[in-house]
C-alpha positions in Angstrom: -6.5 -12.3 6.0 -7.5 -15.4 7.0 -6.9 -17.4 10.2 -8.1 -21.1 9.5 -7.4 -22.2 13.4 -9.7 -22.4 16.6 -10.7 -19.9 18.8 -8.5 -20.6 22.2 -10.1 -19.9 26.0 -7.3 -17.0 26.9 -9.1 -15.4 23.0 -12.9 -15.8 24.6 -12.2 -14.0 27.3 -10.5 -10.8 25.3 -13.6 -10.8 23.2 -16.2 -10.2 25.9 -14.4 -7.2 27.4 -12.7 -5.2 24.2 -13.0 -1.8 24.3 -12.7 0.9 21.9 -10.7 3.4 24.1 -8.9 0.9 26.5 -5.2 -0.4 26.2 -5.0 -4.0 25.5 -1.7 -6.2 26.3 -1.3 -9.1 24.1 2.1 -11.7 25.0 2.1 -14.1 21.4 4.3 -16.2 19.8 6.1 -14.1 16.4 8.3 -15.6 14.3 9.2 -18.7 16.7 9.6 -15.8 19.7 7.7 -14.7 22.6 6.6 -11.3 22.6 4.5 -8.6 24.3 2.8 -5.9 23.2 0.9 -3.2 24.2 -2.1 -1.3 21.8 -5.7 -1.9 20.9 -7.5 -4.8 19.8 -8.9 -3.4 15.9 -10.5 -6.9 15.0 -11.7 -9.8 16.8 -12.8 -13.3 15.3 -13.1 -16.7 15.8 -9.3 -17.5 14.2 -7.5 -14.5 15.9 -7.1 -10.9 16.7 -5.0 -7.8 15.1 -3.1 -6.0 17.4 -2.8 -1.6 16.6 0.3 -0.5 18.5 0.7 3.3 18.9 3.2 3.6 16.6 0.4 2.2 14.2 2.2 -1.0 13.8 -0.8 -3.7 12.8 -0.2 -7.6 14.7 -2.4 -10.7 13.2 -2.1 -12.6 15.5 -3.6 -16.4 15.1 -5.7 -17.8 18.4 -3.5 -20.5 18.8 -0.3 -18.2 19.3 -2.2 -16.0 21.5 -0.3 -16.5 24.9 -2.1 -14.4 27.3 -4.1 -11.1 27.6 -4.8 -8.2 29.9 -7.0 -5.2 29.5 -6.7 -1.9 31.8 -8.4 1.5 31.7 -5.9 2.9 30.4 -6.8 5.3 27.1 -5.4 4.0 23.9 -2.9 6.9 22.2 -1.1 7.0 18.9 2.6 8.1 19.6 2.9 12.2 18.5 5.6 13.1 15.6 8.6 13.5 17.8 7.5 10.2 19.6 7.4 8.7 16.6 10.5 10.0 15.6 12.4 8.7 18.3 11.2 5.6 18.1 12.2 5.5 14.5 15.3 6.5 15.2 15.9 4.0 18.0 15.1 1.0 15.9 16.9 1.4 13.0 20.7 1.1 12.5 23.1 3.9 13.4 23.4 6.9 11.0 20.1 7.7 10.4 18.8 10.9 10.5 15.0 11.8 9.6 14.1 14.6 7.3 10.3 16.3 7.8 7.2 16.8 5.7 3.8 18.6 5.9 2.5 14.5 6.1 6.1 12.4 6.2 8.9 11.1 7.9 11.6 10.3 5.5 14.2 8.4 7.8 17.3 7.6 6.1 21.3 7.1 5.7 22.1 8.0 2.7 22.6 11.8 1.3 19.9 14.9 2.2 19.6 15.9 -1.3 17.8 12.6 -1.5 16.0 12.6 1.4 14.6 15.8 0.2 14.1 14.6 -3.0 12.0 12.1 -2.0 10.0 14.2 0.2 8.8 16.5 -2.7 7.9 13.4 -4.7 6.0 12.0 -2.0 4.5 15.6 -1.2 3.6 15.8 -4.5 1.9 12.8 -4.8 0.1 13.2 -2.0 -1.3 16.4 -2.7 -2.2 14.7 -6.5 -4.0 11.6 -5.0 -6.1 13.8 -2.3 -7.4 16.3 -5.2 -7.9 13.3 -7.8 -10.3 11.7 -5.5 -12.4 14.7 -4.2 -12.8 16.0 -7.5 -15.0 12.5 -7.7 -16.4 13.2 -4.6 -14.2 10.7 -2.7 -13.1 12.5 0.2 -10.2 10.8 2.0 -8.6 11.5 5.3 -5.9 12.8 6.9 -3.4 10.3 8.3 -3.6 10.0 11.9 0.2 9.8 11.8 3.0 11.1 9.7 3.3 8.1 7.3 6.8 6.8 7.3 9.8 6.2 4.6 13.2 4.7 5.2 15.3 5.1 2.6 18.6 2.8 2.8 22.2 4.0 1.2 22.3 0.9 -0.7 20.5 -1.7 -2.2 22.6 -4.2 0.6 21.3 -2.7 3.5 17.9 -2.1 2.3 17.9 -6.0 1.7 18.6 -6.8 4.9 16.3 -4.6 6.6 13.6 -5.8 4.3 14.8 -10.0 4.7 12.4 -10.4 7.6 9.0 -9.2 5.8 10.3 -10.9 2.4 12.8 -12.9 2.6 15.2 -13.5 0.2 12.6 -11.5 -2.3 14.0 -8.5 -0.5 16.9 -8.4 -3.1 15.4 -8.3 -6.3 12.8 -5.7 -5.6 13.8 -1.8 -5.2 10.8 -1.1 -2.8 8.2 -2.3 -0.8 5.3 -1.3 1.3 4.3 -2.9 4.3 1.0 -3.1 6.0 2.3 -4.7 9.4 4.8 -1.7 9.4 2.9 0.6 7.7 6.2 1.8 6.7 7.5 2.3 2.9 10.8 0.5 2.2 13.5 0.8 0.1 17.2 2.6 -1.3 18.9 5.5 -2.6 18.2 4.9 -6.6 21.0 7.4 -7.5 24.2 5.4 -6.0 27.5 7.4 -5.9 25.5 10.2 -8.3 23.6 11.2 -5.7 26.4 10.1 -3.0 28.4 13.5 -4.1 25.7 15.6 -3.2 25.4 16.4 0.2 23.3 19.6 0.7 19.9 20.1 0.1 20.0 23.0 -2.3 17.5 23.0 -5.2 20.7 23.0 -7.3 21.3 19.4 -5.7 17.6 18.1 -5.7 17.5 19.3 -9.7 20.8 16.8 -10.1 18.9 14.3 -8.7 15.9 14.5 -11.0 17.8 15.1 -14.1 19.4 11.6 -13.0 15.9 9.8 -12.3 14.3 12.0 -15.4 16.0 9.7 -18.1 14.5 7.3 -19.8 16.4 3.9 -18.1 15.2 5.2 -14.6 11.4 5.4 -15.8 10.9 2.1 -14.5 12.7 2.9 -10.8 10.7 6.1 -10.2 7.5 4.3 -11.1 8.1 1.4 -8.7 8.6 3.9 -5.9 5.3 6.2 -6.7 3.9 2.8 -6.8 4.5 1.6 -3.1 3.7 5.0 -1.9 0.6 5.0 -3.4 -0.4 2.0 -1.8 0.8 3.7 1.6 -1.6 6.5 0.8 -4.6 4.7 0.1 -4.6 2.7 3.3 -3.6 5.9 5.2 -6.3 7.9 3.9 -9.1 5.8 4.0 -9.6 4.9 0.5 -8.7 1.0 2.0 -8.3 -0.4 4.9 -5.2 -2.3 6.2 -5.7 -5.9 6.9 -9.2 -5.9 5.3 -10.2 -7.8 2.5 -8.9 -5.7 -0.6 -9.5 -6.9 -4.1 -6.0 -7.3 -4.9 -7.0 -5.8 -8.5 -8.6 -2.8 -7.0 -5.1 -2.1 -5.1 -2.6 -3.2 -7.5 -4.6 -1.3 -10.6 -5.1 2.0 -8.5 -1.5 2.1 -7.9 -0.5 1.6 -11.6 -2.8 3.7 -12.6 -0.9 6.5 -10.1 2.4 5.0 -10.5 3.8 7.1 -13.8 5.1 10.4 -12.1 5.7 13.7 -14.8 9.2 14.6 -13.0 9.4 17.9 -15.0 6.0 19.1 -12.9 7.4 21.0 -10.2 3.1 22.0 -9.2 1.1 19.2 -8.6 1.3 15.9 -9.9 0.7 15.5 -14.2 -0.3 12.9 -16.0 -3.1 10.6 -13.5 -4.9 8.7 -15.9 -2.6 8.5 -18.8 -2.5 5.1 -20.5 0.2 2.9 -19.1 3.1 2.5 -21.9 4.3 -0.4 -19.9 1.2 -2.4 -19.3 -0.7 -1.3 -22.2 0.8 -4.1 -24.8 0.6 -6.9 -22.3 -3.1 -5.9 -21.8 -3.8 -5.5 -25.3 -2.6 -8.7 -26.4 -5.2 -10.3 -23.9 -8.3 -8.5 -24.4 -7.7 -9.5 -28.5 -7.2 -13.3 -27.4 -10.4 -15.2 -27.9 -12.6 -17.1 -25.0 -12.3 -16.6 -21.4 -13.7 -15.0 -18.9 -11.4 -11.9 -17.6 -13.0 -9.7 -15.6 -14.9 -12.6 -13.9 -11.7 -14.5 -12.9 -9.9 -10.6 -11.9 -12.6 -10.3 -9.7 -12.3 -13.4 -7.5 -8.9 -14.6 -7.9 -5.9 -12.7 -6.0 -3.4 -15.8 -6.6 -3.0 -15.0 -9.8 -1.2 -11.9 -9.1 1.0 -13.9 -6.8 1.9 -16.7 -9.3 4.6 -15.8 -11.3 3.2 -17.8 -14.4 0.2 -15.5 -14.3 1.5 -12.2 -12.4 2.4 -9.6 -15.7 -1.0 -10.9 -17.0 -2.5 -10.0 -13.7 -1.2 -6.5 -13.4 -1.5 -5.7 -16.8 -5.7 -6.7 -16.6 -5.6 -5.1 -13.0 -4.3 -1.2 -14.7 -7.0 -2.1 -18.0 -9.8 -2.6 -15.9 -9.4 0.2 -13.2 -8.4 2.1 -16.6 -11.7 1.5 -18.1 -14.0 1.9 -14.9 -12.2 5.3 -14.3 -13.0 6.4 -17.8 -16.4 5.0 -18.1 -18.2 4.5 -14.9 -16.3 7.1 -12.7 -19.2 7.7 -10.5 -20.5 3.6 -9.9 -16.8 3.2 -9.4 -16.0 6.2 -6.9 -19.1 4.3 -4.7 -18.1 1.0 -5.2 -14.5 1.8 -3.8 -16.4 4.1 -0.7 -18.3 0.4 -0.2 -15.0 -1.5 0.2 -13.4 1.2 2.6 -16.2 0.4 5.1 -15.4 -3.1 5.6 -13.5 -4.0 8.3 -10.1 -6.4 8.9 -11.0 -10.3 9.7 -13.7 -10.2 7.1 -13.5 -12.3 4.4 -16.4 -12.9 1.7 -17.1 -15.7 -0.3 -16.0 -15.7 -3.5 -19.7 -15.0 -4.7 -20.1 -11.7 -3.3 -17.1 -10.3 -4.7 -18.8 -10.7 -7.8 -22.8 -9.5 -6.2 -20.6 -6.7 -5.1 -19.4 -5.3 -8.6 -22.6 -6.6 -10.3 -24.4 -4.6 -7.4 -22.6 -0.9 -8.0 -20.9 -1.7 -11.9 -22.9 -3.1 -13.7 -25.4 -6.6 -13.7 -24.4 -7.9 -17.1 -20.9 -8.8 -17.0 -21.2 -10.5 -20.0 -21.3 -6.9 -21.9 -19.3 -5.3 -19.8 -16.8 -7.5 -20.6 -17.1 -7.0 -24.6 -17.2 -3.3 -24.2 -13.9 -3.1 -22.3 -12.1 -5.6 -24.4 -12.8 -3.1 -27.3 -12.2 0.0 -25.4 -8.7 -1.5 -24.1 -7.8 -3.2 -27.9 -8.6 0.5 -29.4 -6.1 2.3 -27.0 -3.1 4.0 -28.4 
């Protein structure tokens, strides 16, 4: 995150009297509007402020759009489930009902066999994650909040809820996390299949994933894992929101999780499997000769933004967290517990990125590199 504007006088004064447990009322300007809002003040800098509303909504919000502010003694709360729930409920469009997990709200308009489908999944995942990550002494969090879902009846209305975050992106993607919302996005990947069934029996959830279990919907279900894992990891504590994530640690984390085994009923199969889909992009890059590739991973996120450069990016991204996984599980485990403790509005210098992973993976990238270009060549 990066605000490249000046600090404004109504900002100076906000600085010298945050605090931690007090509510703070920012009025801004957001997408070409004026608008209040009431929460705490998470990060403070020069070029502007984020913004936690209790329904754990996160605000940038640039110095120069910051319009006025107002502190009181009033203690800072997230809102409870059923607050949350109505809230939810109020905002979006009529005919949604929400369906509840041990750690979810599944909010959605489309059929309850679904809804509960997607709940297991999510469950299931969830439970997966959590376990991976203690077992290599990474223990995460629980959410402070039931982490949120809205699943849309069709692709349509999903795009329009989505236009406003992506724009006219929202249409050609079939899900999306977001870290201003927190929220994961997206639609009913069954259509009129799952349209007929209307219960939640097991007999209708086993419909479902028979449908999502074939080969053609591999890709779908992937996707979906994928955006939830993201929503994990920043609710967990494994990253922070807003902060200054390697886009290759997030992106290759969430690959590497993003294959679900929809025949496990127990658990979730299969983390840290080699990625079919990736693997041959990533293969035919570590055998190209010259270059620098982990070097340029490390520093460079617009690469996974340029389309020119993006199935390269994600390929190298899933190869490298891959390798470190496999081969320096516990120098990875605390490099990844050294980026959760940096905070939003931070933002390094390119050069220590790379201190960083030379600091707690390895000081010679020059034969790191070699090894993992052989380890990912010889994969099968």
């Amino acid at each position: 995150m990066n605000f490249a504007r000046s600090l404004s006088p109504v900002l100076i004064t906000l600085a010298l009297s945050v605090s931690a447990l007090a509510e703070d009322t920012l009025t801004f300007r957001y997408n070409d509007a004026e608008v209040t809002k009431t929460g705490r003040v998470i990060a403070n800098a020069e070029s502007g402020v984020i913004l936690e509303t209790p329904d754990n909504m996160m605000w940038p919000i640039l110095a120069d759009d910051l319009i006025a502010s107002k502190q009181d003694a009033t203690e800072f709360a997230p809102l409870d489930k059923k607050q949350l729930t109505e809230k939810l409920l109020a905002e979006l469009p009529p005919g949604f009902e929400v369906h509840e997990t041990a750690h979810y709200l599944i909010c959605f308009n489309t059929s309850k066999a679904y809804a509960y489908w997607c709940g297991s999944l999510y469950e299931r995942l969830y439970r997966g994650f959590v376990n991976y990550w203690k077992q290599r002494g990474v223990n995460l969090v629980e959410p402070t909040q039931p982490m949120v879902a809205v699943i849309f009846d069709n692709k349509q209305n999903y795009a329009a809820y989505g236009k406003e975050e992506l724009g006219d992106a929202a249409g050609s993607i079939i899900g999306y996390y977001s870290m201003h919302t927190n929220r994961v996005a997206m639609y009913d990947l069954t259509g009129v299949d799952a349209a007929r069934a209307q219960g939640s029996s097991q007999r209708d959830i086993a419909r479902i994933n028979s449908i999502l279990a074939r080969p053609e919907a591999a890709y779908l279900v992937a996707t979906i894992v994928h955006e939830a894992t993201h929503q994990i990891a920043y609710n967990c504590g494994l990253q922070v929101r807003l902060a200054d994530n390697p886009v290759w640690v997030s992106e290759g984390l969430a690959i590497y999780f993003e294959t679900p085994d929809l025949s496990s009923s127990r658990g979730w199969r299969g983390i840290g499997e080699v990625n079919r889909i990736r693997l041959p992009q990533a293969k035919r890059l570590v055998q190209r000769p010259g270059g620098q590739l982990i070097a340029s991973l490390l520093v460079d996120d617009d690469q996974f933004r340029k389309a020119e450069t993006a199935l390269d990016a994600y390929a190298l991204a899933w190869a490298l967290n891959y390798y470190l996984l496999k081969r320096y599980p516990d120098a990875y485990a605390n490099y990844l517990k050294h980026l959760s403790e940096r905070r939003p509005l931070h933002d390094p210098p390119r050069e220590e990125r790379l201190a960083e992973f030379q600091r707690f993976i390895t000081s010679d990238l020059d034969a790191f590199e070699a090894d993992f270009r052989k380890v990912i060549a010889g994969l099968r």
